[in-house]
C-alpha positions as CSV (number, residue, x, y, z in Angstrom):
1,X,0.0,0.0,0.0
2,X,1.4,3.1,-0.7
3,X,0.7,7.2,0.1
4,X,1.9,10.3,-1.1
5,X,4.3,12.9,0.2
6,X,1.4,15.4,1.0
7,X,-0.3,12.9,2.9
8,X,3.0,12.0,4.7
9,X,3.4,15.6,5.7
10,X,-0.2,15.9,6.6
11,X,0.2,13.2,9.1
12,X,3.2,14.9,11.1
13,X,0.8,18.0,11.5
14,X,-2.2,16.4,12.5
15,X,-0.3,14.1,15.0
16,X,1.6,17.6,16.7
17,X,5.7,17.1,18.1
18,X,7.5,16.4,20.8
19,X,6.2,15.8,24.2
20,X,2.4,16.5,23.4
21,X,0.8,20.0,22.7
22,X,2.9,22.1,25.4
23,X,6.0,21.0,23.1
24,X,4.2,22.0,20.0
25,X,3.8,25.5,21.5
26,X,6.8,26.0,21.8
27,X,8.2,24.9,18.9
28,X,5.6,26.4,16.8
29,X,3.4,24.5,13.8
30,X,6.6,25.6,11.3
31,X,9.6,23.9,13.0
32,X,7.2,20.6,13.2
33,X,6.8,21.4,9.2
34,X,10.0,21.6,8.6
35,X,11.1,18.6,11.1
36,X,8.6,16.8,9.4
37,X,9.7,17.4,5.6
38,X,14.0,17.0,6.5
39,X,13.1,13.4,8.0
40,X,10.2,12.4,5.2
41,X,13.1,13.7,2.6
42,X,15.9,11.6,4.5
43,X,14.0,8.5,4.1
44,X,13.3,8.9,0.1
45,X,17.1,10.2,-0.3
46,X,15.6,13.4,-1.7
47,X,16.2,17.2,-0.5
48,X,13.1,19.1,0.3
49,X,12.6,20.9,-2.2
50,X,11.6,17.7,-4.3
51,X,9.1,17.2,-1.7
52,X,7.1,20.7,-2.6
53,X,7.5,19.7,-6.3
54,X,6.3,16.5,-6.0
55,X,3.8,16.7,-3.4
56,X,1.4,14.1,-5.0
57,X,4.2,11.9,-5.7
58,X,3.3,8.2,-4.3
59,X,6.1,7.5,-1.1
60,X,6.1,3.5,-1.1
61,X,5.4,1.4,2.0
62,X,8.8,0.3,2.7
63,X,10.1,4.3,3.3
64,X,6.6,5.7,4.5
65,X,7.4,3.5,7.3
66,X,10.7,4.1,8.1
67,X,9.6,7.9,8.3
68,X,6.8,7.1,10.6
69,X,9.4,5.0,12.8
70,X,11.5,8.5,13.0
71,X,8.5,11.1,13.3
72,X,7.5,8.8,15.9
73,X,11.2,9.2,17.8
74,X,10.9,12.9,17.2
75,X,7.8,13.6,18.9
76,X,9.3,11.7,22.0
77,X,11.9,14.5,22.0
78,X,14.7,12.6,19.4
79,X,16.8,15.2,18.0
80,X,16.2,15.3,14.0
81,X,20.1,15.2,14.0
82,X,20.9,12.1,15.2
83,X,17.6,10.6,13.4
84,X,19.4,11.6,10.0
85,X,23.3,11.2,11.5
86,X,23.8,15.0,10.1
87,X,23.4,18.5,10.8
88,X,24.3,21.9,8.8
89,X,26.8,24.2,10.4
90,X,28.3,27.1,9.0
91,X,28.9,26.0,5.5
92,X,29.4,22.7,6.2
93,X,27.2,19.3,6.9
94,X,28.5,17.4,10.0
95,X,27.9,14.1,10.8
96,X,26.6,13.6,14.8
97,X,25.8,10.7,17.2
98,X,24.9,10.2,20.5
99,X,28.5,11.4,21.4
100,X,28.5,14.7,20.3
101,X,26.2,17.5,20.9
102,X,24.2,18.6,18.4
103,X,26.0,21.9,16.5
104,X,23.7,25.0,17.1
105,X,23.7,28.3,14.8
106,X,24.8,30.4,18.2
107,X,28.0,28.8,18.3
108,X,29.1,30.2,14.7
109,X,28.7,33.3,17.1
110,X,32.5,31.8,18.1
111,X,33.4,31.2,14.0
112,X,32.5,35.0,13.3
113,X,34.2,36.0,15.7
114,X,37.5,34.0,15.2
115,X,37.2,35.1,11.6
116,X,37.2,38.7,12.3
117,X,40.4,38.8,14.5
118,X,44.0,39.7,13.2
119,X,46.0,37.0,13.5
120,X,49.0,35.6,11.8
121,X,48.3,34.0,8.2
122,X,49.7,30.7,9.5
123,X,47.9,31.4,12.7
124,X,48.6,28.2,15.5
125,X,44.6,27.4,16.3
126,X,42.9,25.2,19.0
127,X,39.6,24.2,19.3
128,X,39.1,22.7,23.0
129,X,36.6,20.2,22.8
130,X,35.6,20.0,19.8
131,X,32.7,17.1,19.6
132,X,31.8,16.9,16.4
133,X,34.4,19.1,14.8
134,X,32.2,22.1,14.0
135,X,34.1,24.9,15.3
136,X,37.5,23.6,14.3
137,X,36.3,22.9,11.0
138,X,34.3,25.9,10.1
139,X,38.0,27.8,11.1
140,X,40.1,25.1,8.6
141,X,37.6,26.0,5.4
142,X,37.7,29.5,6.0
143,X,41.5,30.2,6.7
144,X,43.2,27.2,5.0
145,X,46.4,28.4,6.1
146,X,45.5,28.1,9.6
147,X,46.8,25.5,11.7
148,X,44.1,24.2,13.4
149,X,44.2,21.6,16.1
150,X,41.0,20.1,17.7
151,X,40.6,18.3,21.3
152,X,38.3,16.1,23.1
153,X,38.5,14.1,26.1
154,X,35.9,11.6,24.5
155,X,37.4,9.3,22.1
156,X,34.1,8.1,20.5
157,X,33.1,12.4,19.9
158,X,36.8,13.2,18.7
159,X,36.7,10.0,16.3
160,X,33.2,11.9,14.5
161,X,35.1,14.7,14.7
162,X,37.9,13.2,12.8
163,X,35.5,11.3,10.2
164,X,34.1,14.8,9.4
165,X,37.1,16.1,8.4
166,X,38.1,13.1,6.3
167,X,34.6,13.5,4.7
168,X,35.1,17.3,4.0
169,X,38.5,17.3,2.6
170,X,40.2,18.5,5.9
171,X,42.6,16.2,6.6
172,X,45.3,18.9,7.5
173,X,43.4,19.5,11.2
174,X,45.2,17.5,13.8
175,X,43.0,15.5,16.3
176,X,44.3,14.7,20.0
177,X,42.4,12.9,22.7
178,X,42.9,15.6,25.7
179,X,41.1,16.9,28.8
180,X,41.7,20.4,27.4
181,X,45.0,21.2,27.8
182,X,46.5,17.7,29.3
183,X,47.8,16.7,25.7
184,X,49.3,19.8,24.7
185,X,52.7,20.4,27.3
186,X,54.9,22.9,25.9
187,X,52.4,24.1,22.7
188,X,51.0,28.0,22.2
189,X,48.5,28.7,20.0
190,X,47.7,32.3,18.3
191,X,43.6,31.6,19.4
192,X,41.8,29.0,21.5
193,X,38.5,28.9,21.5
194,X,36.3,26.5,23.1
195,X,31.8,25.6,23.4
196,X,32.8,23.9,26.9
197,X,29.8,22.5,28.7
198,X,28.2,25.4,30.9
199,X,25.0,24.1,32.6
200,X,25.0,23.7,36.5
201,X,24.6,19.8,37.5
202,X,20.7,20.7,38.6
203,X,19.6,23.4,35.5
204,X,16.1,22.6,35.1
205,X,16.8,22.8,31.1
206,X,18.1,18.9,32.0
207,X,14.7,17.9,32.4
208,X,13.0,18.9,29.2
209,X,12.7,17.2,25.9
210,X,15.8,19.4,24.4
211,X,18.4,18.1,25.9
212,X,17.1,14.6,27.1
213,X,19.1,12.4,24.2
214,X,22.5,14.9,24.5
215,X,25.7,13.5,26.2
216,X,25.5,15.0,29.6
217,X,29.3,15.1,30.0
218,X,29.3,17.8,27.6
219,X,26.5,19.5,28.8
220,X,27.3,19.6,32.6
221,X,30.5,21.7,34.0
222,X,29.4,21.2,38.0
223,X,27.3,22.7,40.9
224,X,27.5,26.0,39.2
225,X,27.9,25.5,36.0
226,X,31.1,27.9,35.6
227,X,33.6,25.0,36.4
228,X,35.3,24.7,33.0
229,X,34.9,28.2,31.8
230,X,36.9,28.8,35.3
231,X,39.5,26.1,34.2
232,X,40.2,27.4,30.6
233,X,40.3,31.1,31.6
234,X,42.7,30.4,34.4
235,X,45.0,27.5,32.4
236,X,44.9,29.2,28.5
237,X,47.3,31.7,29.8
238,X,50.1,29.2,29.8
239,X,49.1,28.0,26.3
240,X,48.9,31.2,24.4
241,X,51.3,32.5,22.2
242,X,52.3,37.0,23.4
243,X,48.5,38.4,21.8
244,X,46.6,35.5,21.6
245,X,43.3,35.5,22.0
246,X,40.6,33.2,24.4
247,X,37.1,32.9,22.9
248,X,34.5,31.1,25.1
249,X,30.8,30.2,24.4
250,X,28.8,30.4,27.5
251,X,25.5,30.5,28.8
252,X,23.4,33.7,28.3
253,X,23.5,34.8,31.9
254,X,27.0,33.9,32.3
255,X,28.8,36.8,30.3
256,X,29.4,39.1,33.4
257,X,30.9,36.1,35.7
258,X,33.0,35.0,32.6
259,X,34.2,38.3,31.8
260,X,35.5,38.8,35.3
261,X,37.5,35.3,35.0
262,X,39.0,36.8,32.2
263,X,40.1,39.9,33.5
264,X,40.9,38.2,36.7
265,X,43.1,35.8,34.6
266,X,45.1,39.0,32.8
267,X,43.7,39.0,30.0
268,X,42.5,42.5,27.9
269,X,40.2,43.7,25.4
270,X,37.6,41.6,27.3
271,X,34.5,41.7,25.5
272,X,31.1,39.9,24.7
273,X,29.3,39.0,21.5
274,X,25.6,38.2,21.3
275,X,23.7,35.1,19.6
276,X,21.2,35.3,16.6
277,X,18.5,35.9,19.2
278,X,20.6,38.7,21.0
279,X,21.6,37.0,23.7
280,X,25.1,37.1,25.7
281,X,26.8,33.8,24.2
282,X,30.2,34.1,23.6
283,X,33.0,36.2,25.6
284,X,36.5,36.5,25.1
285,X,40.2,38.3,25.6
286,X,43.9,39.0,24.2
287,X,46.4,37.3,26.7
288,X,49.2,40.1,26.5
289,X,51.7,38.3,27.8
């Protein structure tokens, strides 16, 4: 028996998202759309923009069910990234798992930011736990002279990470296994920046649908949630070449506490940048030396 991609679609609106109606409030009838029309595409190995040009095309049983097995997983609060092993960031499509977060648009807050600094043309770069590569990858496309090195105290995150790269051509980024700075004795870098987990051990965020299915390891810092922002403001020092710079994602009511780590650890032009939604997301500093 077969359907049609309009009647596919139709079924993901009529049967809401995630976690009931109070979910579908807050994601809103168009992200459920949209959720909807990535995972129908995945499963017919089509982009969407096949799906609006074919709407009465006929979907056959075998992949109508398959997409009904995923919707199914998304509306128990699934990401639709690890339900199609991918997600866009920056310019590029990553591959994610279970091990690595899921990339979010507010970290290329960090890659702007990066991108704007004056650094050396063979600029020494390190992204500090890098998950699924997406910082430290974003960087390599955009300055191919760079040399970019990526960390991750998770093997299983840093081998994605790795995989990516392969995939997309960037084989020149070095990978190392290392709780931040553990692997690196002896090495400075021009710019470190680092999406280090920032949520206090009992953020009531833990206990939604968002984050349920995300490795908490990278997720949690401690009681307060500042531990590893603490960590790499007070250690980067010793890694950073005379004018290098720190670059920190953090959570959006952390900007004042992190900016006084910074300043607390020596470092100048301290400043904050704000997400797509104007939010405090990302500070940073120039170690002077």
């Amino acid at each position: 028996m077969t359907t049609t991609v309009q009647a596919l679609l139709a079924e993901a609106a009529a049967g809401g998202c995630s976690r009931g109606e109070a979910d579908r409030e807050s994601r809103g009838d168009g992200e459920v759309r949209r959720d909807a029309e990535v995972l129908l595409g995945y499963c017919l190995g089509r982009p969407r923009s096949w799906l609006f040009t074919w709407p009465e095309a006929e979907v056959p049983a075998e992949p109508a069910a398959r997409y009904r097995d995923l919707l199914a997983r998304r509306r128990a609060g699934e990401p639709v990234a690890y339900l199609v092993g991918e997600r866009d960031f920056w310019s590029l499509a990553l591959r994610v798992t279970g091990a690595t977060l899921v990339p979010r648009p507010d970290t290329e807050t960090l890659v702007s930011w990066a991108l704007e600094l004056v650094l050396p043309e063979d600029a020494r770069v390190l992204d500090a736990g890098t998950g699924s590569g997406a910082i430290a990858l974003a960087l390599a496309t955009e300055r191919p002279r760079w040399r970019v090195t990526a960390v991750d105290r998770d093997p299983a995150a840093l081998a994605v990470a790795t995989d990516n790269a392969q995939r997309l051509g960037l084989g020149r980024v070095r990978f190392l296994v290392s709780d931040w700075f553990a692997a690196l004795d002896g090495e400075r870098f021009d710019l470190v920046v680092a999406n280090p987990p920032y949520l206090a051990a009992d953020d009531p965020h833990l206990a939604g649908p968002a984050l349920a299915h995300e490795p908490l390891q990278a997720l949690v810092a401690g009681p307060t949630g500042l531990e590893d922002l603490a960590a790499l403001a007070a250690t980067a020092p010793g890694h950073l070449a005379d004018g290098g710079w720190l670059l920190l994602e953090h959570g959006c009511e952390q900007a004042a506490a992190v900016r006084r780590m910074l300043a607390g650890a020596g470092f100048d032009t301290v400043a904050t940048r704000r997400d797509l939604a104007g939010l405090e997301r990302a500070s940073g500093g120039r170690h002077a030396g």
